[in-house]
C-alpha positions in Angstrom: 124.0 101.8 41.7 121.1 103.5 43.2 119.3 99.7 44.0 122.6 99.3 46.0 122.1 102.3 47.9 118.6 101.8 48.8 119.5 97.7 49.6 121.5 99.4 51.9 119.0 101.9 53.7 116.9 99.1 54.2 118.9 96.6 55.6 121.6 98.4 57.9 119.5 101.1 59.8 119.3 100.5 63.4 116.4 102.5 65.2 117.6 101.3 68.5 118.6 104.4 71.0 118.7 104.3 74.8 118.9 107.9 76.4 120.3 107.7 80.4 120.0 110.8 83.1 123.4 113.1 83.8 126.7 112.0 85.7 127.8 113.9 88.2 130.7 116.4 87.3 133.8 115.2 87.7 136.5 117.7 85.7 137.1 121.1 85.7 136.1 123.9 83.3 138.2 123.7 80.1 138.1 127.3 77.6 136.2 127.4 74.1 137.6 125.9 71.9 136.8 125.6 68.0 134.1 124.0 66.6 136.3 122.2 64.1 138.8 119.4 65.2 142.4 120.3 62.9 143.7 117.9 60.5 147.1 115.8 61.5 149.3 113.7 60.5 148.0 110.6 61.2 150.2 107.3 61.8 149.7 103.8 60.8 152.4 101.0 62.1 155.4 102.1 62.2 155.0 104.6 59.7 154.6 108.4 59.8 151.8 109.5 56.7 151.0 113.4 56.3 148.0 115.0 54.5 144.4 115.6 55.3 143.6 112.3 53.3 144.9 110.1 56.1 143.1 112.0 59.0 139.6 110.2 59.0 137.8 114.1 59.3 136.5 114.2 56.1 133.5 116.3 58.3 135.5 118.9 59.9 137.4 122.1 58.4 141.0 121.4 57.9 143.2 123.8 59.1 146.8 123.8 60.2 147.6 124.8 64.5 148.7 128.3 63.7 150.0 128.6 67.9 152.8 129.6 68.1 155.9 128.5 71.0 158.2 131.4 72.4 159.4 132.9 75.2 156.3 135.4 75.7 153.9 132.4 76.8 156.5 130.8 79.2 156.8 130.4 83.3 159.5 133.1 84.3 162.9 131.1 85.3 163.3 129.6 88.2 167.1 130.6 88.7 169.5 132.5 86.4 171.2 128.9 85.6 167.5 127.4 84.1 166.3 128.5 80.9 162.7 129.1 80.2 160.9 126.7 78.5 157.7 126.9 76.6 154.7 126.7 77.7 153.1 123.2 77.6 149.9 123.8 76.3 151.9 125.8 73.3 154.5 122.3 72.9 151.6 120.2 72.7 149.0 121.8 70.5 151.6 122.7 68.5 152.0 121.5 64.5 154.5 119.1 65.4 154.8 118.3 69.3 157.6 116.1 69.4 158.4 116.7 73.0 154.9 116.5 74.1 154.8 113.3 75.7 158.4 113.9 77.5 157.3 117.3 78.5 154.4 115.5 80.2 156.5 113.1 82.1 157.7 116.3 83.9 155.6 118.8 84.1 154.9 120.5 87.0 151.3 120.7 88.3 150.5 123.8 87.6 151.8 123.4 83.9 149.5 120.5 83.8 146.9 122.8 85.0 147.8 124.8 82.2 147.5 122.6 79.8 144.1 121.2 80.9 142.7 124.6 80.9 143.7 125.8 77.4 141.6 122.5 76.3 138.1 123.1 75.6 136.1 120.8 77.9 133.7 119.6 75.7 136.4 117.8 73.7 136.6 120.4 70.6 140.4 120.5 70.2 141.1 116.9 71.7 140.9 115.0 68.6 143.5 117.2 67.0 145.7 116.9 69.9 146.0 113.0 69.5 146.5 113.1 66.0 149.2 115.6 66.4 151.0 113.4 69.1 150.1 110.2 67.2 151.6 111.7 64.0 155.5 111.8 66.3 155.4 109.3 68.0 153.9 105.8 67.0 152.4 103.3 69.3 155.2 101.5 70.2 156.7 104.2 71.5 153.8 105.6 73.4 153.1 102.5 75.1 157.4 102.2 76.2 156.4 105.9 77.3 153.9 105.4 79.4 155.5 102.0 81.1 158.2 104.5 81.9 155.9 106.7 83.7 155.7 106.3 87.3 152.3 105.1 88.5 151.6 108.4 90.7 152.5 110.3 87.0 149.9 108.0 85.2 147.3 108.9 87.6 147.8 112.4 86.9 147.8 112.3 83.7 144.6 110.0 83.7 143.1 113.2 85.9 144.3 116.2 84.1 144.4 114.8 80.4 141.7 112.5 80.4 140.9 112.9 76.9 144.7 112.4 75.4 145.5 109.5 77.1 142.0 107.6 76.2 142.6 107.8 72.9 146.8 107.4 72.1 147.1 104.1 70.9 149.3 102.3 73.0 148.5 103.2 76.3 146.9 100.1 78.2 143.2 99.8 77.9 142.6 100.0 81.5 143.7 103.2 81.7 142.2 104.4 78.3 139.1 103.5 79.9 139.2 105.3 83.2 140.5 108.4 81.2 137.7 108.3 78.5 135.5 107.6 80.8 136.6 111.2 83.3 136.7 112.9 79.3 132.8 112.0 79.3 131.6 113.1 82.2 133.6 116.5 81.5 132.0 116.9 78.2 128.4 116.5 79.3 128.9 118.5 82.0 130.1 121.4 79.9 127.5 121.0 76.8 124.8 121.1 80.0 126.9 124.2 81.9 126.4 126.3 78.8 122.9 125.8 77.5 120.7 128.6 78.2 123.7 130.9 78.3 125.1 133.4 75.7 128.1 130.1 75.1 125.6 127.5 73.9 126.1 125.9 70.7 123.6 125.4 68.3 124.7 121.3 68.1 125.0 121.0 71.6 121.6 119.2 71.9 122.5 116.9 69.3 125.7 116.4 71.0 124.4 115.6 73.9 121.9 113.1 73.1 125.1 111.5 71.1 127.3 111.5 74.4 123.8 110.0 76.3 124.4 106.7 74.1 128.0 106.3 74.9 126.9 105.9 78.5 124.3 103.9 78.0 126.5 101.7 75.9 129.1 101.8 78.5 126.8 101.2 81.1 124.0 98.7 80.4 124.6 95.0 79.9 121.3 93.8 77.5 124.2 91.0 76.0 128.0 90.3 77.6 128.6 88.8 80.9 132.0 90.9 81.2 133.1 94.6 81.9 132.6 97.1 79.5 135.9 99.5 78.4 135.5 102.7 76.6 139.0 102.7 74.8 137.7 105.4 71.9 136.2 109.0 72.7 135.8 111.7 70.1 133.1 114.0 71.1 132.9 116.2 68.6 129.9 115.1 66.2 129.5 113.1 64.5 131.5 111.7 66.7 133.5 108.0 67.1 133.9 105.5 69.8 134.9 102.2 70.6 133.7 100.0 73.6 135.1 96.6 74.2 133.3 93.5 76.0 135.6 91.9 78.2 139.4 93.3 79.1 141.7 94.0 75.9 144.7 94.4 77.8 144.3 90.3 78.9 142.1 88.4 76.5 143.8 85.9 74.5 141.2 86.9 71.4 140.4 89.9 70.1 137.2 90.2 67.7 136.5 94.0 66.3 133.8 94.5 64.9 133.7 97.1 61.7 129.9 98.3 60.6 128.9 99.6 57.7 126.4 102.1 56.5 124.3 104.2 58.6 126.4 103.7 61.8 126.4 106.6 63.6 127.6 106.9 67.6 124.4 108.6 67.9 122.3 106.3 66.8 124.0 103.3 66.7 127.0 102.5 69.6 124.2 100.9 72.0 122.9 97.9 69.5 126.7 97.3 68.6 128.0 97.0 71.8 125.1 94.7 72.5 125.8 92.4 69.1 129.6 92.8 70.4 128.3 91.1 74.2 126.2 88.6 72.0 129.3 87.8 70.2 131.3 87.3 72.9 128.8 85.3 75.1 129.1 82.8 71.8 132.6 82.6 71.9 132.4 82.7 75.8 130.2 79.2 75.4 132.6 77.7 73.1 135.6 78.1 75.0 134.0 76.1 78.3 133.1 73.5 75.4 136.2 73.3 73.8 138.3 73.4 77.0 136.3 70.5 78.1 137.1 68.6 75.4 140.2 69.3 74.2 142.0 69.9 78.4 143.6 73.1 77.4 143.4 76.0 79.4 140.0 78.5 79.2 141.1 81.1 76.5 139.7 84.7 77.4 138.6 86.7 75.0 137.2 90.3 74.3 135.4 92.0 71.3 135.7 95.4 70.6 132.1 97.6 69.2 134.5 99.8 66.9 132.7 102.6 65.6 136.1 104.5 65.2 135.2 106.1 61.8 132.7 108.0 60.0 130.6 105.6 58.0 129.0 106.8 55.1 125.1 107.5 53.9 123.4 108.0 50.8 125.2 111.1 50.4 128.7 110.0 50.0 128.2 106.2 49.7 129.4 105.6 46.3 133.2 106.4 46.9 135.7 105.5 49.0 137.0 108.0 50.9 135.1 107.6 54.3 136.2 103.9 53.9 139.9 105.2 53.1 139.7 107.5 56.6 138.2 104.4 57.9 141.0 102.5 57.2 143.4 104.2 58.3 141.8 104.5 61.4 141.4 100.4 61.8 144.8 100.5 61.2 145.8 102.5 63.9 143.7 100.8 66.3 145.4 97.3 65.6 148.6 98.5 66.3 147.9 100.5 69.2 146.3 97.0 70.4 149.6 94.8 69.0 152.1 97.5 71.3 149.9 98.0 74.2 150.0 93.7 73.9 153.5 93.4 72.8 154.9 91.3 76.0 151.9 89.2 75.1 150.7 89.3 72.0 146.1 88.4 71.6 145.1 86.7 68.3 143.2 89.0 66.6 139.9 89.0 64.1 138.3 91.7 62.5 134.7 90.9 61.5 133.6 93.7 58.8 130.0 94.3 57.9 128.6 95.6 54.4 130.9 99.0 53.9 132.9 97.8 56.6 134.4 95.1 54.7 135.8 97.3 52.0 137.6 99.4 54.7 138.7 96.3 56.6 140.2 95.2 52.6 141.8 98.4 52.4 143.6 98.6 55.8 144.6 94.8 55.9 146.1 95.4 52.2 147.6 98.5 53.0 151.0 96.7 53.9 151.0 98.0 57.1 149.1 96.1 59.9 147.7 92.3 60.0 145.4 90.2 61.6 145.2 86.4 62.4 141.1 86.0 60.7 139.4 88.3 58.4 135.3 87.9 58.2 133.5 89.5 55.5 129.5 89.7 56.3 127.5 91.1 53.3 130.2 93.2 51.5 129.8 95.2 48.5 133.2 95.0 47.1 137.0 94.0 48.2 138.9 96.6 46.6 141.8 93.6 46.1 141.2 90.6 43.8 142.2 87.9 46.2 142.4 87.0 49.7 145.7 86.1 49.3 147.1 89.9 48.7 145.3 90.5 52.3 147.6 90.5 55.5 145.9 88.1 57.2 147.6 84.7 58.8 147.2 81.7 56.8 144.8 83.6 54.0 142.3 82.9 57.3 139.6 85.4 55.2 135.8 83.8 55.1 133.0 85.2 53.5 129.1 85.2 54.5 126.5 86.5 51.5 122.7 85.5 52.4 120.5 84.6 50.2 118.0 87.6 50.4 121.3 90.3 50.7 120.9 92.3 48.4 123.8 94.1 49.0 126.4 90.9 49.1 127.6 90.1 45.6 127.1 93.7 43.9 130.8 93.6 44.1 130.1 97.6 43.3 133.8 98.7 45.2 135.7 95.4 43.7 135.8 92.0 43.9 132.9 89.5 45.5 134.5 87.8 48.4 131.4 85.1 47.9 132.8 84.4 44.1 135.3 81.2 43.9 137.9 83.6 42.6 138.9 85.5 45.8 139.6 82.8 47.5 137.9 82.9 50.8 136.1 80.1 52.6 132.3 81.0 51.9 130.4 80.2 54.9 127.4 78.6 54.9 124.1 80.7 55.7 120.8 78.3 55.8 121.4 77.2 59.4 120.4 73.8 60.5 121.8 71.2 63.2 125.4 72.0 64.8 127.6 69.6 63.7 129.2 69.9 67.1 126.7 70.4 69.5 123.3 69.3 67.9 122.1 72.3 68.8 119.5 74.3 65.8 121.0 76.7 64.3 119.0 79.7 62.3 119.4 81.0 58.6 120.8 84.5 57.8 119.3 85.5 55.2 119.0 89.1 55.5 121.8 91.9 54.9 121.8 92.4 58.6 120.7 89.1 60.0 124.5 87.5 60.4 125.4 88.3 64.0 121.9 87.8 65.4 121.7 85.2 68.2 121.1 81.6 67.7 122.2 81.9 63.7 124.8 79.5 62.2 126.8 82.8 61.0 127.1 83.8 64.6 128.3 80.6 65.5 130.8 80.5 62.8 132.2 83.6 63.5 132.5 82.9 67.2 135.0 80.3 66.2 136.4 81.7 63.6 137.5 84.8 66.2 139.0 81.6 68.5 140.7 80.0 66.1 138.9 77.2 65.3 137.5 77.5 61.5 138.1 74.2 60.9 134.5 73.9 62.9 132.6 76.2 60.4 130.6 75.0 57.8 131.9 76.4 54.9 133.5 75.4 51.8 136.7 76.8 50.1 135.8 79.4 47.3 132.9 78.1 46.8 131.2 80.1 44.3 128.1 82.3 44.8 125.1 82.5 41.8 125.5 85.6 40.5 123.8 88.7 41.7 120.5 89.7 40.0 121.0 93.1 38.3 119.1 94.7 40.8 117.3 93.2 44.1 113.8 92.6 44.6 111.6 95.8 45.6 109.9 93.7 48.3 113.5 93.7 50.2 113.6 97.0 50.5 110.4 99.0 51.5 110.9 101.8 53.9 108.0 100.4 55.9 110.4 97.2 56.5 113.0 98.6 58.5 114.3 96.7 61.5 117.0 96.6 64.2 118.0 93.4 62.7 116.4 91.2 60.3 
């Protein structure tokens, strides 16, 4: 297994990292918090799951919220006929905050005040806060809360919760991203407001060089002629994020893109928001062509960067509990996208790279989300035999293996998606004329050479996340040759690494 580890060094890194200048404050100061986030329940669907195995923190101490609610930490009565009621910093941080969200529909300024200030700024206890309220109250029922909420309310809590409301799935994305967005700029500014001072941290320079990229992801626009949303913020390192191209709360389709190993916020958020905008600007193309030709109506899409788990590295590659974490967390983030679009439901694809795709196998066989099209680019392994035992619409799965991958076909975490067998349409890979357009199309031969620009496996997936695989080259389980027992040497010098192959 240690070929497939090294195939995988060499082909996924990304050395691309943009660093931009500080934003100007724009929250308040928030106290310490701890340097850990606290394991929570965690929800998928419509289902309520306990245990640290389900939280996606495999990095962070667990611990349970030992705060307790009472009298002692309450405003004084207003009148003899109104009963205290808890404080709600104490409701919502504590082990179960089942009133949490009603609480806020409320609350009184300065209880929101409150609140806000027993956060730390820098975002150490936020994480734990959504997973607390996320493990009560499922997205579905967030997203019915928060229509209920009067605009003026929303605002609010956009202001004095930024960090909460970015991150519950089933808020609207719109708002997710102003409030993740308000939860950045506090965070730099407090890793900045401390340094030098008896408070710093000794990761606060690595997380603020981490933070750096999600601006510069959020901000720049090297690939995607659309908006960019920051629907994901967890600052706490090593940190997850999600940033969409184009407006999630509107677009017809819905691409998200899962990455495999190396992937880091860090490191990595900038070059996958950019393969997510190249992605798009495809599937933009094809749906002026298509409209043109077919008279329908311009579909509008989006595709989400999703870097909303830890990925693994040669440490703790060969298992599967970062892709386990990983899936519950994909799973959450379809949902939260299915409520917050319930009135008007997008057609969704998930398009997994290498590690990626075992975690995208896991959640989609999980029995408790689905998708319309499943992509699998260079995977190690589905840990299910057959596409058909995969939730998605139609067995719509398709699977790319080049023919220099090293890593596609090792099959090392379950079946080959590429092997007749599974029962996915097996792309095509050498590139050539488009059938459609005429256009030249490039190979992808390379573990990470399927989403570049111009390729035939960008141009397939494009449609694929449109609906239109029956314009993708590909043929139905068509077998792969069978993986050599370990790759070629030459594949995988250090001295060979790349952004993209």
């Amino acid at each position: 297994m240690l070929f497939l580890a090294a195939a995988i060094l060499s082909a996924s890194i990304h050395l691309t990292g943009v660093v931009v200048g500080p934003v100007e404050p724009a929250a308040g100061p928030g106290a310490a918090g701890a340097e850990a986030h606290t394991v929570s329940p965690v929800r998928t669907g419509s289902d309520t799951r306990t245990g640290s195995e389900t939280s996606a923190r495999q990095d962070r101490t667990e611990s349970e919220h030992a705060t307790s609610v009472g009298p002692g930490t309450s405003p004084a009565p207003t009148s003899l006929a109104e009963p205290a009621r808890p404080a709600l910093s104490d409701v919502c941080a504590g082990a179960v905050p089942a009133s949490c969200l009603d609480d806020l529909a409320t609350a009184r300024q300065d209880e929101l005040e409150g609140l806000a200030a027993s956060l730390d700024a820098s975002g150490d206890d936020t994480g734990a806060l959504v997973d607390a309220v996320a493990s009560v109250r499922t997205a579905s029922e967030v997203a019915s809360w928060w229509a209920g909420l009067d605009p003026s309310r929303q605002l609010t809590l956009v202001a004095r919760v930024p960090g909460l409301v970015g991150n519950l799935e089933g808020v609207p994305y719109t708002a997710r991203d102003e409030a993740n967005r308000l939860f950045l700029v506090a965070a730099r500014t407090a890793i900045d407001e401390r340094r030098g001072t008896r408070d710093e941290r000794r990761d606060d320079d690595a997380r603020a060089e981490m933070l750096d990229q999600v601006a510069a992801a959020i901000g720049g626009r090297a690939a995607g002629d659309a908006e960019r949303h920051l629907v994901v913020l967890d600052t706490v390192l090593p940190g997850r994020a999600a940033v969409s191209v184009g407006d999630l709360d509107t677009a017809d389709d819905v691409s998200v893109l899962v990455p495999g190993m190396f992937f880091t916020v860090g490191s990595q958020l900038v070059d996958w928001t950019d393969t997510a905008g190249e992605l798009y600007d495809e599937q933009r193309s094809w749906t002026y062509l298509l409209a043109r030709a077919d008279g329908d109506g311009l579909d509008q899409v989006a595709v989400v960067a999703w870097l909303g788990y830890r990925t693994p590295d040669l440490t703790n590659v060969y298992g599967l509990d970062l892709a386990r974490a990983g899936a519950d967390r994909l799973g959450d983030a379809i949902t939260g996208l299915d409520a917050a679009r319930a009135s008007s439901p997008a057609r969704v694809t998930v398009v997994a790279h290498s590690y990626g795709s075992t975690t995208a196998t896991l959640a989609l066989s999980s029995g408790a989300v689905s998708v319309d099209s499943l992509v699998l680019l260079g995977s190690p392994g589905s840990v299910v035999p057959s596409a058909s035992m995969l939730d998605v619409a139609g067995d719509d799965v398709y699977a790319a293996a080049g023919s220099f991958d090293p890593v596609a076909g090792s099959a090392y975490f379950g079946a080959d998606p590429g092997t007749a067998g599974f029962g996915a349409v097996l792309l095509h890979t050498g590139g050539g004329a488009d059938g459609y357009t005429g256009r030249a199309l490039a190979a992808a031969l390379g573990h990470n050479s399927y989403l570049v620009p111009g390729t035939e496996t960008l141009r397939s997936t494009a449609l694929i996340g449109l609906g239109r695989g029956d314009l993708v080259d590909g043929e139905p389980g068509d077998p792969r040759p069978v993986a050599p027992e370990a790759p070629d040497l030459s594949l995988v010098r250090p001295q060979e690494l790349y952004v993209r192959d």
